[in-house]
C-alpha positions as CSV (number, residue, x, y, z in Angstrom):
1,X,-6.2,-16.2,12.2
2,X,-5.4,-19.4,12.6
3,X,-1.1,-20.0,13.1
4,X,-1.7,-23.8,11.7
5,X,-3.0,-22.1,8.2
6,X,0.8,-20.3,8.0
7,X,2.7,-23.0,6.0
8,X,-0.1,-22.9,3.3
9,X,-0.1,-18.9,3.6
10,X,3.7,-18.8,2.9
11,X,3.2,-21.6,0.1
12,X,0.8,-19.5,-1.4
13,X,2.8,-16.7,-1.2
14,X,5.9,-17.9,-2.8
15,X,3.5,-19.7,-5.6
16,X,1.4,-16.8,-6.4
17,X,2.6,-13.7,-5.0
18,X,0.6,-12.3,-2.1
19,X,-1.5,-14.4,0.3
20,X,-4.5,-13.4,2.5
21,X,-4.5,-13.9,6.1
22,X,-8.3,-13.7,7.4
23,X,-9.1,-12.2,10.9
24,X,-5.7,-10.8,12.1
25,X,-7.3,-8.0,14.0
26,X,-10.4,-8.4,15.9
27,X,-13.9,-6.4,15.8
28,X,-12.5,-4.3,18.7
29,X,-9.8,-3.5,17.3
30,X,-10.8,-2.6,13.9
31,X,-13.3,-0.1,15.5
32,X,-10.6,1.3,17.1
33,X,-8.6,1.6,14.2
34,X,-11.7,3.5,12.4
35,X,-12.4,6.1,14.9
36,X,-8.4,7.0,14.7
37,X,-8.9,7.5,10.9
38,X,-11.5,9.5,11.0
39,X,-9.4,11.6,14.0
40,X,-6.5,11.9,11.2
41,X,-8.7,12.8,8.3
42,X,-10.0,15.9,10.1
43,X,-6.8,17.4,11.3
44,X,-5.9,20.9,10.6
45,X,-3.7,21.4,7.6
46,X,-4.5,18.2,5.8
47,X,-6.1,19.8,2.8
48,X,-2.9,22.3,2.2
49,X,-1.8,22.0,-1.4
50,X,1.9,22.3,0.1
51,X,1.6,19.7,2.7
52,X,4.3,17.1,1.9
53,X,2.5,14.5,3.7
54,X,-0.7,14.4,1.8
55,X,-0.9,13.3,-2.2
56,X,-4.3,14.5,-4.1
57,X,-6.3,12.9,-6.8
58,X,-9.1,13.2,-9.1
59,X,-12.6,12.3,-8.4
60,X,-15.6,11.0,-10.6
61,X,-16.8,14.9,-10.8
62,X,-12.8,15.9,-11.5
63,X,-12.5,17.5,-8.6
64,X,-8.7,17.1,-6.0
65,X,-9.4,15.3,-3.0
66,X,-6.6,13.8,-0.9
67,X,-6.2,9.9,-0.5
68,X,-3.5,9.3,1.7
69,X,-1.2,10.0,4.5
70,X,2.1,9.2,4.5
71,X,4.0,9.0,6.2
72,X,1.3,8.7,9.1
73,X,2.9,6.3,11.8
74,X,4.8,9.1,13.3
75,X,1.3,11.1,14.0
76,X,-0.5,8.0,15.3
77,X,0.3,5.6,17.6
78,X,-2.9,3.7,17.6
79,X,-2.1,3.0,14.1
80,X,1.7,2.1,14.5
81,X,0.5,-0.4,17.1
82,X,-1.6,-1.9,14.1
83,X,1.6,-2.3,12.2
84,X,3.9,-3.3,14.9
85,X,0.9,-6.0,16.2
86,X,2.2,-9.2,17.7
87,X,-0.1,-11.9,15.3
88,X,0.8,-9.8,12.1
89,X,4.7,-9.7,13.0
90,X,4.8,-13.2,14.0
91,X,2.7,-14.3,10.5
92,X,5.1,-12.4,8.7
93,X,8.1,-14.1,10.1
94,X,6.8,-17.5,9.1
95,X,6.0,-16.6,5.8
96,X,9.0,-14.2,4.9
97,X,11.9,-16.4,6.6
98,X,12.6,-13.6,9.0
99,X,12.3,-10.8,11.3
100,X,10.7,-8.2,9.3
101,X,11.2,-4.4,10.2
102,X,8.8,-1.5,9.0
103,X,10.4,0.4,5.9
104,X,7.5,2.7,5.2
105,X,3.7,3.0,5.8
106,X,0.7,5.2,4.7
107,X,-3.3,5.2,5.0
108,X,-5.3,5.6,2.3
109,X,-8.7,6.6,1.5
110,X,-10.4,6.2,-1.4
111,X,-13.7,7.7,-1.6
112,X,-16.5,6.7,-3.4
113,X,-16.1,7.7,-7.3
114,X,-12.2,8.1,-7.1
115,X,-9.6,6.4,-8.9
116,X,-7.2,3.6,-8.4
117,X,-3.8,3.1,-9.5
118,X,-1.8,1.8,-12.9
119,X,-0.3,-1.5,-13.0
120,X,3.0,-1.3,-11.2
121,X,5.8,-3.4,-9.0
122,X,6.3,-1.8,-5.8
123,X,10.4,-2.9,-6.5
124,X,10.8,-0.4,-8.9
125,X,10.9,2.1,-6.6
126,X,12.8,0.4,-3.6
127,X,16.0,-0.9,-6.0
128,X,18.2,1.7,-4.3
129,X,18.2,0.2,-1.2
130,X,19.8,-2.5,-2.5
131,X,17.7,-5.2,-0.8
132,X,16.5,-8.6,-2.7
133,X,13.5,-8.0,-3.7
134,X,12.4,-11.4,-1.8
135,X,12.9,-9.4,1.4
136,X,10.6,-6.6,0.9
137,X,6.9,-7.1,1.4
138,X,3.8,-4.8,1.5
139,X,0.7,-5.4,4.0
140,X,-2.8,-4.3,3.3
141,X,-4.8,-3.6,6.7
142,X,-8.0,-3.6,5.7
143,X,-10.6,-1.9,7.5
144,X,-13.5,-1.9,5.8
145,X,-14.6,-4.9,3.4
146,X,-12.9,-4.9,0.1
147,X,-13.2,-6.1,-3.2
148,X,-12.7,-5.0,-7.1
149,X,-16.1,-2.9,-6.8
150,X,-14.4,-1.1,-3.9
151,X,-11.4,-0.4,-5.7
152,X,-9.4,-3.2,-4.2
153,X,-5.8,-4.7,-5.4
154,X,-6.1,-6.7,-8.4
155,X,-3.0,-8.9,-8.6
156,X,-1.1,-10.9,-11.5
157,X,-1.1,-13.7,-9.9
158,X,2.6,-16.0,-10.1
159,X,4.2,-12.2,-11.6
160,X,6.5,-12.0,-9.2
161,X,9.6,-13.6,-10.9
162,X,11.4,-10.9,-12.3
163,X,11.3,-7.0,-12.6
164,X,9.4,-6.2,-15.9
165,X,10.3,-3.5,-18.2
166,X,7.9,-1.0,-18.9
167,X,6.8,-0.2,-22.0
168,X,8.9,1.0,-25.5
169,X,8.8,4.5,-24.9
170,X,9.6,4.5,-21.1
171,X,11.4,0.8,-20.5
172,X,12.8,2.2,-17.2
173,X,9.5,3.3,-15.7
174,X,6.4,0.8,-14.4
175,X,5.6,-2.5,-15.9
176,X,4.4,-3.0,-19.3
177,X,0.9,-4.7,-19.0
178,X,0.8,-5.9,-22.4
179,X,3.7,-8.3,-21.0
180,X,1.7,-9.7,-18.2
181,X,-0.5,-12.4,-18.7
182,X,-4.2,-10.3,-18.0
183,X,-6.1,-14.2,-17.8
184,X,-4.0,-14.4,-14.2
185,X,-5.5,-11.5,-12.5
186,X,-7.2,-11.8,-8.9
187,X,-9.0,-9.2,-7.0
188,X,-9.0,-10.9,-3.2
189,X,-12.5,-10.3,-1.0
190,X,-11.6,-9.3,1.9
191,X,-13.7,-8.5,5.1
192,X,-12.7,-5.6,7.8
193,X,-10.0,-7.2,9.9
194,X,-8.1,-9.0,7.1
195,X,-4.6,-8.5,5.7
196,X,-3.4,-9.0,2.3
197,X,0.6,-9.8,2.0
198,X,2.2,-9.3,-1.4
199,X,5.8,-9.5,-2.7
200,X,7.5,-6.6,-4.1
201,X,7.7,-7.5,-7.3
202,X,4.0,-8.8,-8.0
203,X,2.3,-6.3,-10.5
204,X,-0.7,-5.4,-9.0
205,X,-3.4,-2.7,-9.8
206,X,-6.3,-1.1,-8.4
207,X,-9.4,0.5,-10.3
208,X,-12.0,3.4,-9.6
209,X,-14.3,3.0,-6.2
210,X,-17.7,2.0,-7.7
211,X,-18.8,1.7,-4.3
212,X,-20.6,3.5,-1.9
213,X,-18.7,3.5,1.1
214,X,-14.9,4.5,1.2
215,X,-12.4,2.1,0.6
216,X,-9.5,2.8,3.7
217,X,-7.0,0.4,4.3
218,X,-3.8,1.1,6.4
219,X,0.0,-0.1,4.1
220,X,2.7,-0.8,6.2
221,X,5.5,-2.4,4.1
222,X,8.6,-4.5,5.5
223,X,12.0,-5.5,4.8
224,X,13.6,-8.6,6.3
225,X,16.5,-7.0,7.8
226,X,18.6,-6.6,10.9
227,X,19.5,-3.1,9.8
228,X,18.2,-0.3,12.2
229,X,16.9,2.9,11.0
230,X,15.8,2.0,7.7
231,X,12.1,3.6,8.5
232,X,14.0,7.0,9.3
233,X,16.3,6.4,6.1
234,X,13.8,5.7,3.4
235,X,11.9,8.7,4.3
236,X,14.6,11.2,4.6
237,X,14.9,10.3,1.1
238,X,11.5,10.0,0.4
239,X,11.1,13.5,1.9
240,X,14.1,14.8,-0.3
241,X,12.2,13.3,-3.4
242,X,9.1,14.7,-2.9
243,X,10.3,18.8,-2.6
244,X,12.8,18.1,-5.7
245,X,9.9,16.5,-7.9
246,X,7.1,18.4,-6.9
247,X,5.6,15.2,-6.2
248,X,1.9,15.6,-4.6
249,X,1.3,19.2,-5.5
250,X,-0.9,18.4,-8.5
251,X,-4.1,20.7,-7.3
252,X,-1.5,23.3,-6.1
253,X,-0.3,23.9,-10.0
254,X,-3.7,23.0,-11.4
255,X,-4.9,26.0,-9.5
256,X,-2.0,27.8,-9.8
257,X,-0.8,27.8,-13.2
258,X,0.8,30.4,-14.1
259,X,3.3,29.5,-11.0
């Protein structure tokens, strides 16, 4: 990455939403960052229905398989070092206006034939820490190269103004797309070793993996802050969520129905 590209990154991103910084980590690195993925994907106890840090989804063939980890930083220090590295801090400062402080993260894994996620803002979820949403930020670390065959982020590009209601039934839950201009989606192409930055409240989307390799990409997210703890709060909460609303168990009850 280039540090004289920054002011036209952080334009872009205040204009449109996200921006796309190409190269942050190095071959070397992202080889690293691989082989500790595949270390964390084959650790005892990841496939339990009950494990509160795994979340399950449905293949092409219908089957549960499990897409992320998360939290993960606290298992994997090779990975934390990814989101705590020097050139992605400092680019983040430039572009955000400030020091920027980790407020969650996960890996995911989508395999080949699985699918993405619904249109959503990632504010929705974050309005009770009672942060502007201009502060909070998510990173994509990608790993492998990305794109919408892959199941990458397709964006609504310039979205980002306001939180949108979702739709007549449910106002207070995700965004509406019939109130989002569909003509202003992007899908970024990203090679292994670049990193997507998007605001918090730019809809954004991502579809089945049509591909034939897995799509894994490492989300760290950030809050402009001086505050310490907030990684420790927003998962004691997060934590607390998940046991109350069951959230993540969906193979445990589709197996287990009468339960």
């Amino acid at each position: 990455m280039i540090a004289a590209d920054l002011p036209e990154k952080k334009e872009q991103y205040w204009k449109d939403g996200y921006t796309v910084l190409r190269g942050v980590y190095g071959d070397d690195e992202v080889g690293a960052y691989r082989k500790e993925c595949d270390r964390l994907w084959n650790l005892d106890g990841l496939d339990d229905d009950l494990n509160l840090r795994t979340e399950f989804r449905r293949a092409a063939d219908g089957q549960y398989v499990f897409d992320r980890l998360d939290p993960v930083l606290d298992i994997s220090p090779t990975l934390t070092a990814a989101a705590k590295h020097p050139v992605l801090l400092e680019a983040l400062r430039t572009v955000l206006g400030g020091s920027a402080e980790i407020l969650k993260c996960k890996l995911i894994q989508k395999e080949p034939g699985v699918n993405g996620y619904a249109v959503h803002q990632d504010f929705l979820y974050w309005k009770w820490l009672d942060e502007h949403p201009d502060l909070l930020t998510t990173v994509v670390i990608n790993l492998y190269p990305s794109d919408q065959r892959s199941g990458g982020i397709g964006f609504y590009r310039g979205g980002h103004q306001e939180l949108v209601p979702g739709p007549a039934g449910n106002p207070e839950g995700d965004c509406d797309p019939d109130r989002l201009d569909a003509s202003s989606v992007v899908f970024p192409e990203l090679n292994a070793g670049d990193v997507l930055v998007f605001h918090s409240l730019t809809p954004h989307y991502s579809g089945r993996n049509d591909s034939d390799l897995p799509r894994t990409v490492l989300l760290p997210s950030y809050c402009v802050t001086d505050e310490a703890g907030l990684y420790q709060r927003y998962y004691k909460r997060e934590i607390d969520r998940r046991c109350k609303e069951m959230v993540g168990f969906e193979r445990y009850f589709a197996q287990n129905s009468s339960v």
